[in-house]
C-alpha positions as CSV (number, residue, x, y, z in Angstrom):
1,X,64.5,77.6,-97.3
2,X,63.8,79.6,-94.4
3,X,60.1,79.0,-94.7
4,X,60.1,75.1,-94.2
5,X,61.8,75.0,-90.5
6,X,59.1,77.6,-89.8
7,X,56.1,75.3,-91.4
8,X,57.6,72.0,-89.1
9,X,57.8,74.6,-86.0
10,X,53.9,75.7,-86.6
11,X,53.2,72.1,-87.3
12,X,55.0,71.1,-83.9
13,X,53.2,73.2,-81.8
14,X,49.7,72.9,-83.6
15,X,50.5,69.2,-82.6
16,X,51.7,69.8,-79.3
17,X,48.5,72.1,-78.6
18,X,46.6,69.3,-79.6
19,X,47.8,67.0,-77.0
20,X,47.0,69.1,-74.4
21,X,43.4,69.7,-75.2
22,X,43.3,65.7,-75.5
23,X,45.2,65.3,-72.5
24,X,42.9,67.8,-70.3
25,X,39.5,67.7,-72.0
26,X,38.4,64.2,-70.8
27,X,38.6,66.0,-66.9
28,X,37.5,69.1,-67.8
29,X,34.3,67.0,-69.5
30,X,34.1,64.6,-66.7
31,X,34.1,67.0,-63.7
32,X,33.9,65.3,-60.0
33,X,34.0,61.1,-59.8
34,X,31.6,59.8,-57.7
35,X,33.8,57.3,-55.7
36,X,31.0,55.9,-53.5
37,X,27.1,56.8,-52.7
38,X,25.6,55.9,-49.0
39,X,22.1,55.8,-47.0
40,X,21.9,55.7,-43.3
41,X,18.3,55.3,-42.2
42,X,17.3,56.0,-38.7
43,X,14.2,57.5,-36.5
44,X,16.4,60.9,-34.9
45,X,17.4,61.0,-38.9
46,X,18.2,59.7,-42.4
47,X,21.5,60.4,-44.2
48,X,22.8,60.3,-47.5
49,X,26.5,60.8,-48.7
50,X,28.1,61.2,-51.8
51,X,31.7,60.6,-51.7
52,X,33.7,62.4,-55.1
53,X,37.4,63.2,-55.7
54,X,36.5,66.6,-55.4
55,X,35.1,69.0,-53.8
56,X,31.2,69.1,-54.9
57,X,28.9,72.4,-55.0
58,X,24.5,71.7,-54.3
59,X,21.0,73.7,-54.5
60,X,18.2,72.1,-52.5
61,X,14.4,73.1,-52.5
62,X,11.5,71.4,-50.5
63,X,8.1,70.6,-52.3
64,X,5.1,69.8,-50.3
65,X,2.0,67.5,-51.5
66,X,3.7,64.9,-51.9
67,X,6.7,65.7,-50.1
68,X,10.3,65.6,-51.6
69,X,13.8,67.6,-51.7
70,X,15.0,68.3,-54.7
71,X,19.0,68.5,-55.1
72,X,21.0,69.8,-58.3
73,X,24.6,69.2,-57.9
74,X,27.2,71.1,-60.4
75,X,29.8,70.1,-62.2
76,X,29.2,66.3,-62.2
77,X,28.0,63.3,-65.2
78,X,25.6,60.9,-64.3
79,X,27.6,57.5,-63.7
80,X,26.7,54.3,-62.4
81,X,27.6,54.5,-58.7
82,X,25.6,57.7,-58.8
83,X,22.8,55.4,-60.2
84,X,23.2,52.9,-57.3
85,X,21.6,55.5,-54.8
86,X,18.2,54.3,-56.1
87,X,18.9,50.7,-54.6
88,X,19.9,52.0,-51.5
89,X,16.9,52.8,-49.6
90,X,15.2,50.3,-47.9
91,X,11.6,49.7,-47.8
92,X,11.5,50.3,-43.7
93,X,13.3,54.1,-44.0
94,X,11.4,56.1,-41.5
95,X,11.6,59.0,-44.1
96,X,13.0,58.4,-47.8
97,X,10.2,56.9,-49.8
98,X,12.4,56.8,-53.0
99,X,15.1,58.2,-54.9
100,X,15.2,59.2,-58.3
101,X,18.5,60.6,-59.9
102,X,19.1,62.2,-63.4
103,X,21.1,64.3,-65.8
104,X,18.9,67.3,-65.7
105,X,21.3,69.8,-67.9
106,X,25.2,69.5,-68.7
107,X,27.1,68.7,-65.8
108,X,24.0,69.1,-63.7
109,X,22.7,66.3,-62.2
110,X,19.8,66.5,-60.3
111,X,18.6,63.9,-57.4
112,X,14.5,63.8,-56.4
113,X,14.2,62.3,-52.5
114,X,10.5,61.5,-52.1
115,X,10.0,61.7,-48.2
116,X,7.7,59.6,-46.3
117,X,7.0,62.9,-44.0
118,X,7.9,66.5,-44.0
119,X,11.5,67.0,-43.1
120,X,14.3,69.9,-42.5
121,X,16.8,69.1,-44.9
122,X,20.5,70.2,-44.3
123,X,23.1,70.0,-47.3
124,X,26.7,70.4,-46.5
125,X,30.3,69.3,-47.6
126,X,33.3,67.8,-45.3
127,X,36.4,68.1,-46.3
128,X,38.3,65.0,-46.5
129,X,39.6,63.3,-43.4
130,X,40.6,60.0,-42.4
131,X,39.8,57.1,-45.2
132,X,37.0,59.6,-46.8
133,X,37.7,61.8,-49.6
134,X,35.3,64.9,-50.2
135,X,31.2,64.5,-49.3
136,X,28.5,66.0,-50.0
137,X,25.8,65.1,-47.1
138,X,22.1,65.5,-47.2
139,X,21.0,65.0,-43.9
140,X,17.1,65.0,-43.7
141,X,15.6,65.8,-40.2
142,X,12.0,64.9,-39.4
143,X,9.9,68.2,-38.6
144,X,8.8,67.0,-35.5
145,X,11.8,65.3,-33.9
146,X,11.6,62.2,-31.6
147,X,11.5,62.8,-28.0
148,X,13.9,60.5,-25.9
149,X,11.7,60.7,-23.3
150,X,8.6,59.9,-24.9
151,X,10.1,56.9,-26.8
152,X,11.4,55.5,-23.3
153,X,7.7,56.4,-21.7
154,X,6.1,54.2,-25.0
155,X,8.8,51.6,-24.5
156,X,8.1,51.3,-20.5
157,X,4.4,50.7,-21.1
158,X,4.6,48.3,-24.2
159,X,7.0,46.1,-21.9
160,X,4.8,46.4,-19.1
161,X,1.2,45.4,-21.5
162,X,4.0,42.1,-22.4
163,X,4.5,41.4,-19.3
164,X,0.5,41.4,-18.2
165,X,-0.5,39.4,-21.7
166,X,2.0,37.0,-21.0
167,X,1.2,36.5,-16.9
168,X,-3.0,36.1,-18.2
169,X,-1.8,33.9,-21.3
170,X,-0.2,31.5,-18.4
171,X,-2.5,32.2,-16.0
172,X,-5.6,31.0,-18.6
173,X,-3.3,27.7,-19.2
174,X,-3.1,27.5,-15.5
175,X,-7.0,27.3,-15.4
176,X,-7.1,25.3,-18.8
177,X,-5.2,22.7,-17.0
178,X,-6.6,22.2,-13.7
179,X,-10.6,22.7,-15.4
180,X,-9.2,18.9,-17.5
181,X,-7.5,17.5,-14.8
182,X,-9.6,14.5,-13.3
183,X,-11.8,14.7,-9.7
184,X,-9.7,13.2,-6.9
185,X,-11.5,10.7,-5.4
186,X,-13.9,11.5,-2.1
187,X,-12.6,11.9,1.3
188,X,-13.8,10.5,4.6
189,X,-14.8,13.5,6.7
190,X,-12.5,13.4,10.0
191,X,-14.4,13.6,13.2
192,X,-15.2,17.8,14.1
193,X,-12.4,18.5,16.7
194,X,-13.5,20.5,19.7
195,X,-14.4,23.9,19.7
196,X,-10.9,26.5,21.0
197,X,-11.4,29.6,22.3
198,X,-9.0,31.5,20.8
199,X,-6.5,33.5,22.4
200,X,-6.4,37.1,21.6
201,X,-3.7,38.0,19.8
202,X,-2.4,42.0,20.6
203,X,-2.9,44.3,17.7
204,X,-0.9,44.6,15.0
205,X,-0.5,48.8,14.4
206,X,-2.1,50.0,10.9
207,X,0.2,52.0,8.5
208,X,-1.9,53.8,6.5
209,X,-0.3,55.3,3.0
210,X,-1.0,59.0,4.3
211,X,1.3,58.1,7.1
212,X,4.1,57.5,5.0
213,X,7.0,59.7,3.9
214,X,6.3,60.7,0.4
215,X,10.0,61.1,0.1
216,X,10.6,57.4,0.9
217,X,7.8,56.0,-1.4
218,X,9.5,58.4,-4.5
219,X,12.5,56.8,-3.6
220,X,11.2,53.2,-3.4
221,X,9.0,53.8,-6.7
222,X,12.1,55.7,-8.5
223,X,12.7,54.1,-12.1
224,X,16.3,54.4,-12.3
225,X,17.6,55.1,-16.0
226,X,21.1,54.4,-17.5
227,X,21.6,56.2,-20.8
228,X,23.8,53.5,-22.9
229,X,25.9,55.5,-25.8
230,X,27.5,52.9,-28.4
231,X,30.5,54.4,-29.8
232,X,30.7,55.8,-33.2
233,X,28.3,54.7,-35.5
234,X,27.0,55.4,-39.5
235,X,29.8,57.3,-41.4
236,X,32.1,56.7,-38.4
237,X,33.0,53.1,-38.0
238,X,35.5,53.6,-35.1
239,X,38.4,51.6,-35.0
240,X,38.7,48.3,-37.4
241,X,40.4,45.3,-36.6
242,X,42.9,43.0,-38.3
243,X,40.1,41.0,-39.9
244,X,37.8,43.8,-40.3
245,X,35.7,43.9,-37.2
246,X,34.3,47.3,-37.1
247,X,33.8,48.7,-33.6
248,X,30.8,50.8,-34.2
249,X,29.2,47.0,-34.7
250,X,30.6,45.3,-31.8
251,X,29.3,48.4,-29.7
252,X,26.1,48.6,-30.9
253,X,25.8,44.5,-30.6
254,X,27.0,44.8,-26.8
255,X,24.8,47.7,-25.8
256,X,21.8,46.6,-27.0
257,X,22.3,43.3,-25.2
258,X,23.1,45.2,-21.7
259,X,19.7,47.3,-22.7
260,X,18.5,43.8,-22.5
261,X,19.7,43.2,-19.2
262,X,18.9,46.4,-17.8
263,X,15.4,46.6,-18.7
264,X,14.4,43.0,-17.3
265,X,15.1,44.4,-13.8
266,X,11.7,45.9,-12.7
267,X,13.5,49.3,-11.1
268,X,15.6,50.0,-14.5
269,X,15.0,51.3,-17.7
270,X,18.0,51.9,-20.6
271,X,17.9,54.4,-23.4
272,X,20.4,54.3,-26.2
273,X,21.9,57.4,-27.8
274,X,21.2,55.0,-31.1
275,X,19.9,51.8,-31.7
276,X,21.2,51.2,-35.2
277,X,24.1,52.1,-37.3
278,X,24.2,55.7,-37.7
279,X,25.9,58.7,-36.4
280,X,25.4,61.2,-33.7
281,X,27.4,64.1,-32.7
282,X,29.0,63.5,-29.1
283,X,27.3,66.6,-28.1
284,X,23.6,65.7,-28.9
285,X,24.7,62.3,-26.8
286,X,25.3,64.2,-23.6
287,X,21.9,66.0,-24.5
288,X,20.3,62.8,-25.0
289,X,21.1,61.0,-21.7
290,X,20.2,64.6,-20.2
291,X,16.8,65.0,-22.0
292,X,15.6,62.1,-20.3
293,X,17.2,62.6,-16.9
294,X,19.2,59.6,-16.6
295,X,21.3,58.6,-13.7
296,X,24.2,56.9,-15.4
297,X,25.6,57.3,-18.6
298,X,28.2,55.0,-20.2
299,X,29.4,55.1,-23.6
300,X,30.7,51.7,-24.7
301,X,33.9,51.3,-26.9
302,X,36.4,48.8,-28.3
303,X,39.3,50.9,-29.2
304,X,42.6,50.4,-31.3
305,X,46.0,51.7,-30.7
306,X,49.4,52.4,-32.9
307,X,50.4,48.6,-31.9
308,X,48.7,45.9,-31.9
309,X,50.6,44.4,-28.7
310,X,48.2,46.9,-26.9
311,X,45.5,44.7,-24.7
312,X,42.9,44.7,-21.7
313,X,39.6,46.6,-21.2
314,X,40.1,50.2,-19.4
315,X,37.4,52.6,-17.9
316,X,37.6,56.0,-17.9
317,X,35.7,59.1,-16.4
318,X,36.1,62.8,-16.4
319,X,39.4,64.7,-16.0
320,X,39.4,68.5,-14.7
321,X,42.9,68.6,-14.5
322,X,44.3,67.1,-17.7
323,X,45.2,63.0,-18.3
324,X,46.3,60.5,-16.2
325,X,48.5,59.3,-18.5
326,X,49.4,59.8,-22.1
327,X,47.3,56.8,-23.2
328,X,44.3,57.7,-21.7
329,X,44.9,61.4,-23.3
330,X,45.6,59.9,-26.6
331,X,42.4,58.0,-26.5
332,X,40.3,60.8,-25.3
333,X,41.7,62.6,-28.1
334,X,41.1,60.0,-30.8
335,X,37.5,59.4,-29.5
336,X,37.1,63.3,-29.3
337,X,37.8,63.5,-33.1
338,X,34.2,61.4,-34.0
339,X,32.7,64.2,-35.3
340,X,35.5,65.7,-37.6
341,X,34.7,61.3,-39.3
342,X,31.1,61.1,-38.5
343,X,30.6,64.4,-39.9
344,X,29.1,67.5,-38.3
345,X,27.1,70.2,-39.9
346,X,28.9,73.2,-38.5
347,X,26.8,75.9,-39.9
348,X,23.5,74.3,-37.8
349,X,25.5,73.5,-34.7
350,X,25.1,75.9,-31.7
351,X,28.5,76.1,-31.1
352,X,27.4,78.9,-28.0
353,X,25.4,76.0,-26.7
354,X,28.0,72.9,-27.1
355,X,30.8,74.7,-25.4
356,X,28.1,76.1,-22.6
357,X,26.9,72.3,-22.1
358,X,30.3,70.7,-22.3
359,X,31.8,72.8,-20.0
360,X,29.9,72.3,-17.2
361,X,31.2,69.4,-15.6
362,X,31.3,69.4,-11.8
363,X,33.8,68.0,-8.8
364,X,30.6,65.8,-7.6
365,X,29.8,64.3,-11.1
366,X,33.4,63.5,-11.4
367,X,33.5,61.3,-8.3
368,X,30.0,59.6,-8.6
369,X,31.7,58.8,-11.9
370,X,34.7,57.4,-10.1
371,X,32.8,55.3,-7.9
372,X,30.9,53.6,-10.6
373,X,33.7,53.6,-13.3
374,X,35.6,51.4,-10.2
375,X,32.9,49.0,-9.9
376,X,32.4,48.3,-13.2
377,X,36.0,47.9,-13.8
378,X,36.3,45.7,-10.7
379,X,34.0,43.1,-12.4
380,X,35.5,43.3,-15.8
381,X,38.7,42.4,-14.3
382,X,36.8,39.0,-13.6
383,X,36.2,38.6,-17.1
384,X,39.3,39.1,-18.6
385,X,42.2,41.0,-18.9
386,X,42.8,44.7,-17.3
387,X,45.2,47.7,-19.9
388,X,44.7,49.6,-16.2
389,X,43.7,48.6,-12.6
390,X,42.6,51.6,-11.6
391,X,39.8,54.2,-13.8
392,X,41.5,56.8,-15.4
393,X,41.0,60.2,-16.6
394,X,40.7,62.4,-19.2
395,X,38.8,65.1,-20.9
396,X,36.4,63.1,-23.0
397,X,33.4,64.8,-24.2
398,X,31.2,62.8,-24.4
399,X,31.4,62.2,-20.3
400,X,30.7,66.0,-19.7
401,X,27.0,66.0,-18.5
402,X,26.9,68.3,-15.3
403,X,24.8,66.0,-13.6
404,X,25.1,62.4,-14.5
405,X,27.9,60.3,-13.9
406,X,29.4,59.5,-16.8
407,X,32.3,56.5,-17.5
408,X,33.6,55.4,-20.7
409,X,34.2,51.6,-21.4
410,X,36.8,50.5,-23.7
411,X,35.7,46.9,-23.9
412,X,39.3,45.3,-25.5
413,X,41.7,46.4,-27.8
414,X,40.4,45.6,-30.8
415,X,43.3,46.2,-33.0
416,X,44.8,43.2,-31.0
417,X,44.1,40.0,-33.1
418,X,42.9,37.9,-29.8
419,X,40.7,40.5,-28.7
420,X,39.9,41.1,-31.5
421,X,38.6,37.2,-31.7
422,X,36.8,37.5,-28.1
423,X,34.8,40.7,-29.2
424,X,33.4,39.1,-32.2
425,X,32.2,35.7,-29.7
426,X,28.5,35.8,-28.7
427,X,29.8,34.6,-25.2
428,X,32.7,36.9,-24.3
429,X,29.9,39.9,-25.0
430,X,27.5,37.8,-22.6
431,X,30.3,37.7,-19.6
432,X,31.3,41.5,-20.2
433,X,27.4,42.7,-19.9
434,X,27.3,40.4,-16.8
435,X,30.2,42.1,-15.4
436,X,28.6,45.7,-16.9
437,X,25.3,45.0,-14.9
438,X,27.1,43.6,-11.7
439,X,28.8,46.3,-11.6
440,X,26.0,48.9,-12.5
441,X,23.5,47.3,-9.9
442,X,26.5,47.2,-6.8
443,X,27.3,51.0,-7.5
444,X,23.5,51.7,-7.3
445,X,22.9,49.5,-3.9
446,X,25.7,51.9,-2.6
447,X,24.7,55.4,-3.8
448,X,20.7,55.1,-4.4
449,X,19.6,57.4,-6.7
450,X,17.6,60.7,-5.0
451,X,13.9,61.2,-5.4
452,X,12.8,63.4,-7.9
453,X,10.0,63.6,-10.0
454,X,9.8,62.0,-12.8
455,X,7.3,61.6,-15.5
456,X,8.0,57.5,-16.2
């Protein structure tokens, strides 16, 4: 009798051990979810990110002839978002050539990256933040980085060889034209008048080139150039509207037509810290606009805030002495916070050289940016709606070059419904660069830029 209670017990808990091997052994044999897989092509770099539920461990090599990076990452199943990574290169990546993805042992999957060029691969994890759960980044540098400065020398001269094909195309039609066009018919010849001695006019004096100031003539040839730095970008959308507008998008659209704008003037040339939809640190922005010596720099946003009541375009600049107001602090902090989103590889960031750079903001940059940030924001106010009538301040990081004045635009409120509705309209974004490049060209006609050399 005393053996059958014992015999249920045994039974019980052979059962109940049971369950829990069933109930634990589909996680321990799936490992990590892949949640989402993503490429972000552009010519500074390409990235790709693997998004999983947890945290994911990876060993990289490099292999020459042909080049390619070869990743194994632990403790994961091939699955079919994992598989999607091979549709999401496209053809015109500067420097993934293909992707090719497999289970090379148990719970080791291994990813091949066949590289258009040699590059300097970086592999790290972020730990979750914002909408993202954990990622594993693969960040593949070029070995020869772009120069800024060279891209805006190429860019100058292919605009300029335009310019001439298109003056001979409409000079040839010119000639075409009048070469077709019928005689007109003879003239009578009108009687010779008489001869005029002709009264000597009193010499005109000759200004020779050697004669003049070399200082002037720098000044008069200066190209001036306005670094334009759209918001966000790649893993970082920015703020997102009520329908969805990202601002990263809206930025980049706006910037690139203000490049536009800037560029057709014959004494101005824009660079942009990126032309597509990827991310770069705020640091290597201020480095950027430096590399290239430009004389402006404005970064270009379209911000949200905790209500959606919250409206107007603002400009701010520099603060050495804390916020104007808790706004403008709670913005600068927000926008501060990119790179914790757009994710930063800490372990290859000079940290010595970031704080060195970004602390070295100066009493004169701080008022140049002043006087800019208040013509700018004087011609927005024509456009639309002000949050502020006046440019505050904060300690944005992205406006701490030393030397360049520095502003930052927040465009509208675009966790506001209406402006949300204006940002996404071809023809508000037309009347806000207007007021951008009025605004750019009036501080410029006041404070001319000082001669320097310059190598474009």
């Amino acid at each position: 009798m005393t053996t059958r209670p014992t015999l249920k017990r045994r039974t019980f808990l052979h059962g109940a051990g049971s369950l829990v091997l069933l109930l634990t052994a589909p996680r321990i044999a799936h490992g990590a979810t892949i949640v989402a897989v993503r490429v972000w092509p552009a010519t500074d770099y390409t990235r790709v990110t693997l998004e999983s539920d947890t945290q994911l461990a990876a060993r990289h090599f490099v292999i020459a002839d042909p080049h390619r990076v070869v990743i194994d990452i632990d403790g994961l199943e091939l699955s079919p978002t994992l598989r999607d990574i091979v549709g999401k290169v496209q053809p015109d990546d500067p420097h993934i050539a293909g992707v090719r993805v497999g289970q090379n042992q148990p719970r080791v999957v291994r990813l091949v990256i066949d590289l258009k060029q040699a590059v300097t691969p970086q592999v790290f994890t972020l730990a979750p933040v914002a909408d993202y759960q954990h990622r594993l980044v693969f960040d593949l540098y070029p070995l020869v980085p772009p120069d800024p400065l060279l891209a805006l020398i190429r860019e100058k001269e292919q605009a300029e060889k335009q310019a001439r094909a298109a003056m001979e195309d409409a000079l040839g039609d010119f000639i075409n034209r009048m070469e077709r066009a019928p005689a007109p018919p003879p003239v009578a010849a009108a009687p010779a008048p008489a001869p005029e001695v002709p009264t000597p006019a009193p010499a005109a004096p000759i200004t020779r080139k050697s004669e003049v100031d070399p200082g002037t003539l720098k000044k008069i040839d200066r190209l001036i150039i306005v670094a334009l730095d759209p918001g966000h970008g790649g893993e970082d959308p920015g703020a997102i509207g009520p329908s969805g507008l990202k601002e990263k998008d809206v930025v980049l659209a706006i910037a690139r037509k203000l490049r536009d704008r800037i560029n057709a003037e014959p004494n101005m040339r824009a660079m942009m810290t990126r032309d597509a939809d990827f991310f770069v640190p705020l640091h290597q922005r201020v480095q950027k606009a430096r590399r290239v010596q430009a004389d402006l720099f404005i970064s270009i946003h379209a911000d949200a805030f905790i209500t959606p009541k919250a409206r107007g375009a603002s400009v701010y600049a520099l603060s050495e002495r804390g916020a104007t107001s808790t706004a403008a602090r709670w913005i600068a902090n927000k926008e501060n916070a990119a790179d914790l989103v757009g994710g930063v590889n800490i372990k290859h960031t000079d940290q010595h050289v970031v704080r060195a750079l970004l602390d070295m903001s100066t009493t004169a940059q701080i008022n140049d940016s002043l006087r800019i940030g208040s013509e700018v924001l004087g011609q927005i106010g024509r456009v639309g709606r002000l949050h502020k009538k006046q440019v505050e301040q904060a300690g944005f990081a992205v406006l701490k070059a030393p030397d360049i004045p520095s502003i930052l635009v927040e465009t509208a409120f675009i966790s506001n419904p209406e402006e949300e509705a204006k940002l996404r309209s071809a023809a508000y974004q037309d009347q806000l660069v207007d007021a951008m490049m009025t605004g750019i060209k009036r501080y410029f006609s006041k404070n001319p830029p000082l001669a320097r050399n310059r190598q474009i």
